[in-house]
Every structure is written in C-alpha cells, then in structure tokens.
MIPARO-740291 format. One record per atom (N, C-alpha, C): atom name; residue number from 1; x, y, z. Coordinates in nm, 4 decimals. Example, Ala and Ser with C-alpha at 12.3 -4.5 7.8 and 13.67 -1.06 7.14 Angstrom:
# MIPARO-740291
  atom   nr      east     north        up
     N    1    1.3190   -0.5690    0.7800
    CA    1    1.2300   -0.4500    0.7800
     C    1    1.3200   -0.3300    0.7800
     N    2    1.2850   -0.2250    0.7080
    CA    2    1.3670   -0.1060    0.7140
     C    2    1.2900    0.0030    0.7870
This chain:
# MIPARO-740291
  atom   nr      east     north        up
     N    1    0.0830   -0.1190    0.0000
    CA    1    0.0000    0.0000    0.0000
     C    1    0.0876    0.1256    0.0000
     N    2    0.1985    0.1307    0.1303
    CA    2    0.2417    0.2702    0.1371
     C    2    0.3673    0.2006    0.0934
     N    3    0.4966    0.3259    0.1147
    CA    3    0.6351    0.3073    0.0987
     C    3    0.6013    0.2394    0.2603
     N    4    0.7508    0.1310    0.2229
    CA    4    0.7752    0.0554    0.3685
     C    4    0.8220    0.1846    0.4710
     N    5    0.7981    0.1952    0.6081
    CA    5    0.8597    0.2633    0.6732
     C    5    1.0263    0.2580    0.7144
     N    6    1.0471    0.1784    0.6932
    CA    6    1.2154    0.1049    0.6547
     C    6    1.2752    0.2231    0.5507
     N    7    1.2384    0.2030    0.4690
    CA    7    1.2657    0.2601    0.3367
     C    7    1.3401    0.4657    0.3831
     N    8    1.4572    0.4345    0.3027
    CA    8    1.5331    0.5606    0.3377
     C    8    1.5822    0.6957    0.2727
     N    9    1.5387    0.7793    0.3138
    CA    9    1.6176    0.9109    0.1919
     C    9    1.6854    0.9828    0.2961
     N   10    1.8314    1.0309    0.2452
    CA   10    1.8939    1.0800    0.3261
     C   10    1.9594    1.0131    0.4602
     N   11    1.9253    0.8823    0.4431
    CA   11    1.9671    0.7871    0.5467
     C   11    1.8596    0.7933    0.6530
     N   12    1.7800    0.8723    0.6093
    CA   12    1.6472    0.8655    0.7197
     C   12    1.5040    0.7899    0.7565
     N   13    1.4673    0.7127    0.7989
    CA   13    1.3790    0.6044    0.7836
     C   13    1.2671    0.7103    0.7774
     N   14    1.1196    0.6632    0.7788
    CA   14    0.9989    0.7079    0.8101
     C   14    0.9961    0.8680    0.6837
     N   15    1.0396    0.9535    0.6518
    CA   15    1.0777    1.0041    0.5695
     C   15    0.9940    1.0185    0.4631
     N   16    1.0481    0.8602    0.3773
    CA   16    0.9627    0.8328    0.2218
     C   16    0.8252    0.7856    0.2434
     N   17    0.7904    0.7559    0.3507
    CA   17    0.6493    0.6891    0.3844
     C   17    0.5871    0.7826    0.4247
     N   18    0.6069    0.9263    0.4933
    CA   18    0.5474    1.0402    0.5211
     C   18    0.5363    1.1033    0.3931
     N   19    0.5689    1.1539    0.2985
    CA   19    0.5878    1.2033    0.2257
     C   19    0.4757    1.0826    0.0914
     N   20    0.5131    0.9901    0.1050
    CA   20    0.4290    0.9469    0.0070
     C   20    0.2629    1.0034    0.0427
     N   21    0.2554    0.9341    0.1591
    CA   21    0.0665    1.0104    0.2010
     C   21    0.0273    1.0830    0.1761
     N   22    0.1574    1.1886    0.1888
    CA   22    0.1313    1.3501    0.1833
     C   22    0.1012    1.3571    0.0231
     N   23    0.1876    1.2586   -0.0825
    CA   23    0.1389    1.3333   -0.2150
     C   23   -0.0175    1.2286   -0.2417
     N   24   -0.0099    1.1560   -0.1542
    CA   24   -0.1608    1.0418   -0.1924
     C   24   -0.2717    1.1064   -0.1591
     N   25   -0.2689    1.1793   -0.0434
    CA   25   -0.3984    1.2189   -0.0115
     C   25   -0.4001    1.3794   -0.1061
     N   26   -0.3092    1.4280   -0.1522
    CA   26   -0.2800    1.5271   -0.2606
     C   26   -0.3628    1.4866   -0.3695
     N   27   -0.3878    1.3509   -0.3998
    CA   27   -0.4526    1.3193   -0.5455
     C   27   -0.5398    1.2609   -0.4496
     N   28   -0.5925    1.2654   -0.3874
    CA   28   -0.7814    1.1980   -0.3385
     C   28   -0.7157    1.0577   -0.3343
     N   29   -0.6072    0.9784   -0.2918
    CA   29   -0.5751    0.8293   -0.3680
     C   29   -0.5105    0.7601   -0.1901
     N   30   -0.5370    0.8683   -0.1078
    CA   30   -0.5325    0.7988    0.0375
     C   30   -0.6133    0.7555    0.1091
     N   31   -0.6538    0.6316    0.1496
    CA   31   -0.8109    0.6000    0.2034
     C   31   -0.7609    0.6759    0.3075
     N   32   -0.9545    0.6928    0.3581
    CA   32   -0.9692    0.8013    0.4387
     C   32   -0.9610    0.7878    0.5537
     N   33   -0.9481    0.6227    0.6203
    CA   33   -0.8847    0.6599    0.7135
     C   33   -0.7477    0.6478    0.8062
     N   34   -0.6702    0.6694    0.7070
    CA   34   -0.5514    0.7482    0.7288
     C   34   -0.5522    0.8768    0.7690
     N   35   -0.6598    0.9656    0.6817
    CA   35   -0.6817    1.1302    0.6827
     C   35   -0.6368    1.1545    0.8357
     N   36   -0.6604    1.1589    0.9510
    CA   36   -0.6865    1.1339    1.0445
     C   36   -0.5629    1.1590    1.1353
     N   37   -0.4794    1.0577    1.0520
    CA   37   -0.3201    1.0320    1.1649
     C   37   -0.2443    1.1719    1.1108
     N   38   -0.2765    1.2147    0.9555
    CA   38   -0.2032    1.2935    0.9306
     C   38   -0.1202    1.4164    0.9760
     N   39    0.0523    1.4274    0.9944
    CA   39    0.0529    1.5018    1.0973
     C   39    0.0611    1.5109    1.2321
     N   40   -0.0333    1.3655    1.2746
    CA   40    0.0391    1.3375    1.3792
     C   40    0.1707    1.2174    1.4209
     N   41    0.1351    1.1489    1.5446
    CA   41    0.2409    1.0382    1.5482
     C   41    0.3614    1.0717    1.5165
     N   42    0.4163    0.9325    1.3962
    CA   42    0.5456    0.9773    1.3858
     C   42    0.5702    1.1225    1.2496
     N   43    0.4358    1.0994    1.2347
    CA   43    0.5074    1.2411    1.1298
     C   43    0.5510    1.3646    1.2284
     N   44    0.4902    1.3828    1.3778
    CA   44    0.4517    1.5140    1.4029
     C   44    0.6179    1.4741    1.4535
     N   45    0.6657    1.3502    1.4950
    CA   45    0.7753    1.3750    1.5696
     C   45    0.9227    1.3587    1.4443
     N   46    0.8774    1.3215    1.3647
    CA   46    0.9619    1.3540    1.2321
     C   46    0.9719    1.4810    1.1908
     N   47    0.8803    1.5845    1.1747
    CA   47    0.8889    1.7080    1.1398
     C   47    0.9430    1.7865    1.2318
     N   48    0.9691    1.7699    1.3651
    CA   48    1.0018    1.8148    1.4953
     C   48    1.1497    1.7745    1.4858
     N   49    1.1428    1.6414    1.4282
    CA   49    1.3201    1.6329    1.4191
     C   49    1.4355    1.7062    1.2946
     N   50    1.3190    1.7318    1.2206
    CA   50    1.3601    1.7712    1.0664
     C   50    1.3758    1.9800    1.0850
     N   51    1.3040    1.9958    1.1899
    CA   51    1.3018    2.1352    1.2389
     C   51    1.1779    2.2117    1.1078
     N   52    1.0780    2.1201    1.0796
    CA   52    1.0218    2.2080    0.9750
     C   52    0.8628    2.1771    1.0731
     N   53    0.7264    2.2850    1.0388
    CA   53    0.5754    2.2631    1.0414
     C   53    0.5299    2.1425    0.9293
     N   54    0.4463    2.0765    1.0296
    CA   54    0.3609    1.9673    0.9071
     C   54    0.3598    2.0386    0.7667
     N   55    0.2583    2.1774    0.8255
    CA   55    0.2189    2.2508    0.6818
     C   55    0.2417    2.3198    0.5884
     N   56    0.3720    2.3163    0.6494
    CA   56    0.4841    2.3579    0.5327
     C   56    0.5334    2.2921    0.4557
     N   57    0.5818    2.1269    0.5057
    CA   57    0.6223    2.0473    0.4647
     C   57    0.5058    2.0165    0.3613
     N   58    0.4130    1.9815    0.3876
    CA   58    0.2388    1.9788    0.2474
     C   58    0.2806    2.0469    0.1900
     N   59    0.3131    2.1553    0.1667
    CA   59    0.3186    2.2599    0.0972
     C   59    0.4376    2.2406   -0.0307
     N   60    0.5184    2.2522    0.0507
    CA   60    0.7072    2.1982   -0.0312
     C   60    0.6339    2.0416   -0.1050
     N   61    0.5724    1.9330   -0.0787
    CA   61    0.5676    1.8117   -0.0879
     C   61    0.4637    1.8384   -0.2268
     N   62    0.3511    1.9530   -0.2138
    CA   62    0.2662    1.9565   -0.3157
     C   62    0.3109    2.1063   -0.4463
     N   63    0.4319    2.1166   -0.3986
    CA   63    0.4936    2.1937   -0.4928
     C   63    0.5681    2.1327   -0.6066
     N   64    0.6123    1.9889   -0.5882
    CA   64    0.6893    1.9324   -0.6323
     C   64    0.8330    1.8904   -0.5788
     N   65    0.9035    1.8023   -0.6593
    CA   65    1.0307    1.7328   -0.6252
     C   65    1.0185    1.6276   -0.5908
     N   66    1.2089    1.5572   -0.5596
    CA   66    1.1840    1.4242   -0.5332
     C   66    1.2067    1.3938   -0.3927
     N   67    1.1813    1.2762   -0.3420
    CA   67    1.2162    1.3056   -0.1792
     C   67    1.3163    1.3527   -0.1143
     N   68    1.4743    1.3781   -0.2012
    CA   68    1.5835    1.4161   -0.1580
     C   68    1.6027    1.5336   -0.1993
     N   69    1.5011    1.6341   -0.2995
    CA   69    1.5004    1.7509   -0.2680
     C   69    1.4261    1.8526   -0.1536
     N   70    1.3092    1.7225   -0.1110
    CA   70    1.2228    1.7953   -0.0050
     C   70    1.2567    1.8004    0.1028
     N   71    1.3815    1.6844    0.1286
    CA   71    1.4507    1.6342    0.2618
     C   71    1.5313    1.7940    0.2532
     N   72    1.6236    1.8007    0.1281
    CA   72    1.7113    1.8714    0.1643
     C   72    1.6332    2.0406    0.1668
     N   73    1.5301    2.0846    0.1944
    CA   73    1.4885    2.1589    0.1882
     C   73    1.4644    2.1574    0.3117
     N   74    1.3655    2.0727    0.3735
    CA   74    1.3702    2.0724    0.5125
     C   74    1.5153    2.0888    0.6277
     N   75    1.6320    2.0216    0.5636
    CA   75    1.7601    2.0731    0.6359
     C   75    1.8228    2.2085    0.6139
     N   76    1.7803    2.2694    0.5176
    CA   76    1.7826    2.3983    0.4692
     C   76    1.6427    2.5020    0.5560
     N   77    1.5407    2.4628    0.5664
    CA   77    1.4974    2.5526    0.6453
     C   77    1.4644    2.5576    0.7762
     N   78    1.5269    2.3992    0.7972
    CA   78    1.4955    2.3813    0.9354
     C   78    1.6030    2.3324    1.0068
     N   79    1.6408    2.2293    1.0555
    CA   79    1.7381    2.1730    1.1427
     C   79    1.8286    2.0614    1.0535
     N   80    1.9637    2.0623    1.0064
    CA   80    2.0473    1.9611    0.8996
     C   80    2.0814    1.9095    1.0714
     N   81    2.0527    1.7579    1.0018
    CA   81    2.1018    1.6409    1.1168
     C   81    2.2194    1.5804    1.1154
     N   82    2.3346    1.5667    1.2208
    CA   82    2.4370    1.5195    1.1605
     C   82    2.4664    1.3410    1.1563
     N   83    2.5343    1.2241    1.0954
    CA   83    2.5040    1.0925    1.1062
     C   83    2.4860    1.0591    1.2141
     N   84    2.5091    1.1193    1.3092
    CA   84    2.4845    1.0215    1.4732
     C   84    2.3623    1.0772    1.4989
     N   85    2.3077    1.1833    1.5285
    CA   85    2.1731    1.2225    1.5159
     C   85    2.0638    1.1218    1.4407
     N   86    2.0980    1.1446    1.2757
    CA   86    2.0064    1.0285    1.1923
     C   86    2.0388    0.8908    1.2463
     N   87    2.1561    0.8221    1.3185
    CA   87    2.1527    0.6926    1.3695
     C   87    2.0735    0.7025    1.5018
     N   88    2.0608    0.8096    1.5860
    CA   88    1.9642    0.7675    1.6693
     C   88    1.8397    0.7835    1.6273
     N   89    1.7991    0.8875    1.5547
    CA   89    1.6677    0.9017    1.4935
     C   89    1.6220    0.7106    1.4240
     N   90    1.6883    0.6853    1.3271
    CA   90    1.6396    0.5735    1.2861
     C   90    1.6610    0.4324    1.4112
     N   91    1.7022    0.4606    1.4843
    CA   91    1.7148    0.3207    1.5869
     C   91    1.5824    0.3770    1.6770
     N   92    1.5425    0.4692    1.7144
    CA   92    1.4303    0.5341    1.7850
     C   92    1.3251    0.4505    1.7373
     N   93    1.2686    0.5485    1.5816
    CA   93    1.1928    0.4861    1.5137
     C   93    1.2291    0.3613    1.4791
     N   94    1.2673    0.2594    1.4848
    CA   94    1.2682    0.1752    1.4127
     C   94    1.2805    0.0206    1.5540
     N   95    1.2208    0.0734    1.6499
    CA   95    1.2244    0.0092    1.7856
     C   95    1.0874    0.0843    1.8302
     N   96    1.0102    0.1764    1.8299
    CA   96    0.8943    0.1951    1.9075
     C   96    0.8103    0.1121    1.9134
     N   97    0.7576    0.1282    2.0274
    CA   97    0.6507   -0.0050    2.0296
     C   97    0.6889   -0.1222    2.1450
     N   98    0.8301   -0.1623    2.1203
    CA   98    0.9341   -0.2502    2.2051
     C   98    0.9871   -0.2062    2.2663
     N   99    0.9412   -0.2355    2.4314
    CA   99    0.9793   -0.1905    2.5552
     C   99    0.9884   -0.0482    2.5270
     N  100    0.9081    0.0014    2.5243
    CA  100    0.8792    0.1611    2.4903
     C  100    0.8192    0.2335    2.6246
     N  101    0.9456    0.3458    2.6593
    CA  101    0.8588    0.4175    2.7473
     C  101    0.8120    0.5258    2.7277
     N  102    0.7789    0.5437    2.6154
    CA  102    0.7214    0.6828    2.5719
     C  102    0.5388    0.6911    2.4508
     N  103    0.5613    0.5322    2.4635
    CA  103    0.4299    0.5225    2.5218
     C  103    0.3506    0.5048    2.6014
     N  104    0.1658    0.5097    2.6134
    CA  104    0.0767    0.4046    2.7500
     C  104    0.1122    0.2722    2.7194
     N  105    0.1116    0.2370    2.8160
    CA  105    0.1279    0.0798    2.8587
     C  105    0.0417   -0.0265    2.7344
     N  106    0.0731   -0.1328    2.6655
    CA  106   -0.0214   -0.1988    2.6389
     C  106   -0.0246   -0.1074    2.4636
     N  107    0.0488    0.0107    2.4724
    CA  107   -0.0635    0.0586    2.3116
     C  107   -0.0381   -0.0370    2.2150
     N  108    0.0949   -0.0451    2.1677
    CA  108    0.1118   -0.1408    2.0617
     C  108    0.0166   -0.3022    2.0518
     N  109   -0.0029   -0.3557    2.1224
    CA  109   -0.0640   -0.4524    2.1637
     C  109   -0.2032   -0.3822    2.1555
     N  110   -0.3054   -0.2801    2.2084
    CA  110   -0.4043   -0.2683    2.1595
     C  110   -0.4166   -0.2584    1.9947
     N  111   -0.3331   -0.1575    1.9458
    CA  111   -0.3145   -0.1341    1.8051
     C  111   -0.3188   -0.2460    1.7241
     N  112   -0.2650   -0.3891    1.7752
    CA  112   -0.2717   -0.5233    1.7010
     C  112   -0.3568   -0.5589    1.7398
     N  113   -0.4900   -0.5485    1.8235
    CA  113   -0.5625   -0.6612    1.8010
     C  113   -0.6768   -0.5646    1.7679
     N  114   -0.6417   -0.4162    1.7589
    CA  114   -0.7588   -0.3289    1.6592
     C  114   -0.7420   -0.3774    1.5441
     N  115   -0.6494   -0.4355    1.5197
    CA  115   -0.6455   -0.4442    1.3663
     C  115   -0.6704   -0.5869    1.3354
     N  116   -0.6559   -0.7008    1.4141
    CA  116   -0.6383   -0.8326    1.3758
     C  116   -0.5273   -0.8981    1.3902
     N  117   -0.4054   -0.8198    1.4650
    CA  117   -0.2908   -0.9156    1.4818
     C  117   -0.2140   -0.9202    1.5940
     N  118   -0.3317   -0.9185    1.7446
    CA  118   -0.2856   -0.9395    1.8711
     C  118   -0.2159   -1.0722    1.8760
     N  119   -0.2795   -1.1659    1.8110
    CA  119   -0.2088   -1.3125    1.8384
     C  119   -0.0333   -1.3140    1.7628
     N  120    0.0169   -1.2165    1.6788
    CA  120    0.1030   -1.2011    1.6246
     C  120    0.2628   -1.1356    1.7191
     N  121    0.3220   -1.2988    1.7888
    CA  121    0.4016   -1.2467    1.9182
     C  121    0.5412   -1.2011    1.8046
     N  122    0.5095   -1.1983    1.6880
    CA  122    0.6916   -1.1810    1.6303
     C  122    0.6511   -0.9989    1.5846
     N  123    0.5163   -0.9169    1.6131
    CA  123    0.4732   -0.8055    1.5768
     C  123    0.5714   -0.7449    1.6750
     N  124    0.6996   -0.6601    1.6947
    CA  124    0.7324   -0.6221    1.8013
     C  124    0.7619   -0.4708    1.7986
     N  125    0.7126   -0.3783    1.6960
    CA  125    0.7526   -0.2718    1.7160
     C  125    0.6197   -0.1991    1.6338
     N  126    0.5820   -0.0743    1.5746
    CA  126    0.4923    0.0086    1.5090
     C  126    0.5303   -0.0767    1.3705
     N  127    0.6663   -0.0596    1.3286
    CA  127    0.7087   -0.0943    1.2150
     C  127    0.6978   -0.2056    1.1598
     N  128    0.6892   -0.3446    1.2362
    CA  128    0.7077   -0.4349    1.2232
     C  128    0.5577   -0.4203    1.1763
     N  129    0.4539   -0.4052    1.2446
    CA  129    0.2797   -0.3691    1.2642
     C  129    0.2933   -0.3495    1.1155
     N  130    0.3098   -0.2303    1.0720
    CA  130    0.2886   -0.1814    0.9242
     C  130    0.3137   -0.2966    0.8560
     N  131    0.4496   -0.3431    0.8459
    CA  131    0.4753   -0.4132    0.7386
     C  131    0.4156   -0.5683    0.7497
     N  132    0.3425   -0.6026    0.8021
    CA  132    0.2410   -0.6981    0.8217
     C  132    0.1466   -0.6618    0.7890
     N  133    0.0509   -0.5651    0.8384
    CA  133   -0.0429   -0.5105    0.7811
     C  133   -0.0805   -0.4644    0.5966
     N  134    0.0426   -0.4502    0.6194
    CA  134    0.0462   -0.4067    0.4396
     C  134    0.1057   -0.4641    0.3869
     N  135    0.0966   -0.6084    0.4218
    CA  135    0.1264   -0.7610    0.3176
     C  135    0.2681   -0.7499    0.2621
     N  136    0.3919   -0.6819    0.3571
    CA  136    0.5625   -0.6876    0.2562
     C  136    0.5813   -0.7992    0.3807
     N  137    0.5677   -0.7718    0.4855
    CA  137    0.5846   -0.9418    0.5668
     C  137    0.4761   -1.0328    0.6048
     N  138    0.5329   -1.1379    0.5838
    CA  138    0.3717   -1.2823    0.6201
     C  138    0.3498   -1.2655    0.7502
C-alpha cells in the first residue's frame, strides 16, 4: 500500500512513507482513514526532528520534487542532522513499540488486536505492525 517505513532518503527512515501520504492524499488516492493520523504520530515527531511545520512540509511536498530535494529543503529551512543524530533518529523509530517508554502501557498490543494481529508475538515494534499489515511481511 504505502512506501515501507524502513525505506530511506537521506539515510532517514519514516521520511519516504510520510511524504508518500502527503502526495496520496494530494490526489484523493489515500483511504480516508488514514486522513486522520495525518501530521500526527510519527510524522509530528519527524517534522520536529527535521526542524520544519507539518504545513509547510504539504506545501514543499505539493509543490513538487523528489524526496531528496524535499529532505534537503527541510535541512535547509529547518534543522540539517548530523550521522549520529540520523543513527539515533532511525534506531528510535525503528524500535517503538518494544519496551517503549514513551508510550501508555499496552498501546502497541491494543493497536494489534484493533487491527487483527494481537495473536502475532513476532509483531514487536509500530514498524514491524505496518509491514504486516500491508502484506511486505507474512
């Protein structure tokens, strides 16, 4: 369905999968309920790391370019990350969910069996969630 959240520009995970929504729900081609998260979660804490507004970033994203000009626009008007920064950024994201204290207790685990895959003990992070959900892992 979406870009994997794995998937990297700029060495940055979560990134190409924000940015895709942003141009999907741009063409009416994002079910609707996604509409919803937009902006928040990890986008709100991606844009917070990137030093740019959601709605700016819409903006740059529905102006055009490719994801490594919008990235580098965002390090241009907002905060340039240096590799140890983007290595904790992507080990962050790419572990939430697992032994997480910066969520409530239990969310990830509600989130799987809202969806159908509480019984799923190898689901261990948000990410892992997605890519089950959207059929790139069995």
């Amino acid at each position: 369905m979406f870009i994997s959240p794995y998937e990297k520009v700029g060495g940055l995970v979560w990134v190409a999968r924000m940015l895709d929504k942003i141009r999907l729900r741009a063409g009416d081609q994002l079910p609707e309920e996604y509409h919803a998260y937009m902006g928040l979660g990890f986008d709100r804490r991606c844009v917070r790391f990137l030093g740019v507004t959601y709605q700016a970033l819409v903006e740059r994203v529905i102006a055009g370019g490719t994801d490594e000009e919008i990235l580098e626009w965002c390090f241009a008007t907002g905060t340039r990350r240096s590799e140890d920064e983007i290595h904790v950024w992507n080990e962050y994201m790419i572990k939430r969910g697992w032994r997480d204290t910066d969520a409530p207790p239990n969310d990830l685990q509600e989130y799987k069996e809202k969806y159908g895959l509480g019984h799923r003990a190898d689901v261990l992070t948000y990410f892992d969630f997605y890519e089950v959900d959207e059929g790139r892992k069995p």
